[in-house]
GUZA-694632 format. One record per residue (C-alpha): x, y, z; residue number from 1. Coordinates in pm, whole numbers, plus 50000, padded with zeros to 5 digits. Layout:
N
xx / yy / zz / k
X / Y / Z / NUM
...
//
This chain:
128
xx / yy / zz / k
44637 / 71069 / 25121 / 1
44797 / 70753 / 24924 / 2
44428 / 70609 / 24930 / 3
44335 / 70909 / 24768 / 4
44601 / 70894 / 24510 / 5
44551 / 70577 / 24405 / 6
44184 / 70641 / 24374 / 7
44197 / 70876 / 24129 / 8
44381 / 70627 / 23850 / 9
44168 / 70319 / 23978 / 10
43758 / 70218 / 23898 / 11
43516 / 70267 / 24166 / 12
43529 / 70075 / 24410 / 13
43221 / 69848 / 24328 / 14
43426 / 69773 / 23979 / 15
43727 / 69692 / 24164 / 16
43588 / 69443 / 24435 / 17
43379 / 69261 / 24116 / 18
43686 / 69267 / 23906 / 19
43908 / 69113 / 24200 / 20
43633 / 68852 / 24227 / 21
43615 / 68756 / 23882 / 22
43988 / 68866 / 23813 / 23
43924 / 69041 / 23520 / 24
44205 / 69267 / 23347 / 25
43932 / 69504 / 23134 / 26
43877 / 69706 / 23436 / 27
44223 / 69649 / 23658 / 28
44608 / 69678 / 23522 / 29
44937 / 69465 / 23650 / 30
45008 / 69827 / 23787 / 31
44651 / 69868 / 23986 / 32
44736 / 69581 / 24152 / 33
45033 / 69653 / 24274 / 34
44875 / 70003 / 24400 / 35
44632 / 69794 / 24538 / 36
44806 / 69570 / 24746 / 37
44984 / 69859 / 24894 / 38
44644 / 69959 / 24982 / 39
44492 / 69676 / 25135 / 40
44411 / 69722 / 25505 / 41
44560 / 69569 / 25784 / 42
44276 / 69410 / 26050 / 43
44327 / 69671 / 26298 / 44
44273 / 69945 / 26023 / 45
43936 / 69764 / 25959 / 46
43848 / 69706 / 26276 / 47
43856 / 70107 / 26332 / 48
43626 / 70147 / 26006 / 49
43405 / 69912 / 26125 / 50
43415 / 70110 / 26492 / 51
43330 / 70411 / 26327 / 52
43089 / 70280 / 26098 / 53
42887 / 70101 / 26427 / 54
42932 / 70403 / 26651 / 55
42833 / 70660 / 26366 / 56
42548 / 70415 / 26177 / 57
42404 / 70784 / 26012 / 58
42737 / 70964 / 25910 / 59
42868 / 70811 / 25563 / 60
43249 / 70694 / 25558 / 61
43429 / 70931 / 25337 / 62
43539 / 70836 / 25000 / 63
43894 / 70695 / 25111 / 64
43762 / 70488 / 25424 / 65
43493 / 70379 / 25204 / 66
43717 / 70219 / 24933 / 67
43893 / 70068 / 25205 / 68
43626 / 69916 / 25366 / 69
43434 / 69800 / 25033 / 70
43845 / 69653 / 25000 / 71
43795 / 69495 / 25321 / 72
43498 / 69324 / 25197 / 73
43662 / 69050 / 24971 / 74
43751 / 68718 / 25102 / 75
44111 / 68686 / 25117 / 76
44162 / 68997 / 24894 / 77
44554 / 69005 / 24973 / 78
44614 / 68662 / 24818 / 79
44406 / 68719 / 24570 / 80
44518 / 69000 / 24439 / 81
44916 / 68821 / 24432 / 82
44778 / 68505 / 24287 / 83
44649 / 68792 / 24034 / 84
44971 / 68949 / 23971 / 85
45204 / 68618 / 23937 / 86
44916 / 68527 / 23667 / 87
45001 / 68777 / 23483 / 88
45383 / 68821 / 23552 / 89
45412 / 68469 / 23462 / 90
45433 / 68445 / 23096 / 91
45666 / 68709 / 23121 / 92
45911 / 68529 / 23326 / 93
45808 / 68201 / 23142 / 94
45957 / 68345 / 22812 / 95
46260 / 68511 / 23001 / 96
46371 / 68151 / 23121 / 97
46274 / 67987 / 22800 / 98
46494 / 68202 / 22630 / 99
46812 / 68091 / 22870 / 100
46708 / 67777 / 22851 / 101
46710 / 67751 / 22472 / 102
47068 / 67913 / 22472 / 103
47168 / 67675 / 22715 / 104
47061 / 67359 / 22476 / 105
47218 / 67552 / 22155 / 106
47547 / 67602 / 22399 / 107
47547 / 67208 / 22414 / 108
47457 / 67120 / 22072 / 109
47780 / 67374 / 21966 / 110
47979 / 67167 / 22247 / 111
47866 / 66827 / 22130 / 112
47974 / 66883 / 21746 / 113
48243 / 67091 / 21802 / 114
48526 / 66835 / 21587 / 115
48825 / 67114 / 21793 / 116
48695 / 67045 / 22121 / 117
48645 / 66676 / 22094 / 118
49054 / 66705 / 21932 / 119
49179 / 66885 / 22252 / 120
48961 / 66679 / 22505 / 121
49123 / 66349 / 22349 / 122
49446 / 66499 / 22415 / 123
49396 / 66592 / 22779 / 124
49268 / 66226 / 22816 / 125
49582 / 66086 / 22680 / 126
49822 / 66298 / 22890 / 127
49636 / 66208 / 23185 / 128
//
């Protein structure tokens, strides 16, 4: 049912396992890939496609065990499809710490020329 689901907002499957090759964002979103992960088999999942698949060679898969298996298909398609989604997460959370980090240096350029501060810090250092 979820495989289902998610096919309906995602490519077809042969798409999907060239765009995961190539990882190329005009056919797959931040969000597919996310869906997709969710969706990517575990071995004992394939290994019951592929059962079927050998015991049945003349009945077709249906659609969902189909996408899962043509999922199953790419080399290392878990990591992939992470490495995928930090890609693209990572300007993101680039420009979130930039942004701390330049109010952190403007913080310390305030401290540094603050005349008040260096007034009251003298003081403290004289009264021991």
């Amino acid at each position: 049912r979820e495989v289902g689901i998610a096919m309906a907002k995602l490519p077809a499957a042969r798409h999907i396992k060239q765009a995961i090759m190539n990882m190329d964002p005009s056919h797959i979103t931040r969000e597919s890939i996310s869906s997709l992960v969710k969706l990517v088999s575990s071995d004992e999942e394939r290994n019951q496609i592929i059962e079927a698949k050998l015991a049945n060679p003349d009945t077709p898969l249906g659609k969902e065990e189909d996408f899962v298996h043509t999922l199953s298909n790419i080399p290392i398609i878990r990591s992939r499809l992470n490495i995928w989604a930090f890609m693209i997460d990572f300007d993101a959370m680039e420009e979130e710490v930039a942004d701390y980090l330049m109010d952190l240096k403007e913080c310390c350029r305030e401290l540094r020329s603050c005349s008040t501060l260096h007034l009251i810090i003298s003081y403290l250092l004289e009264i021991g």
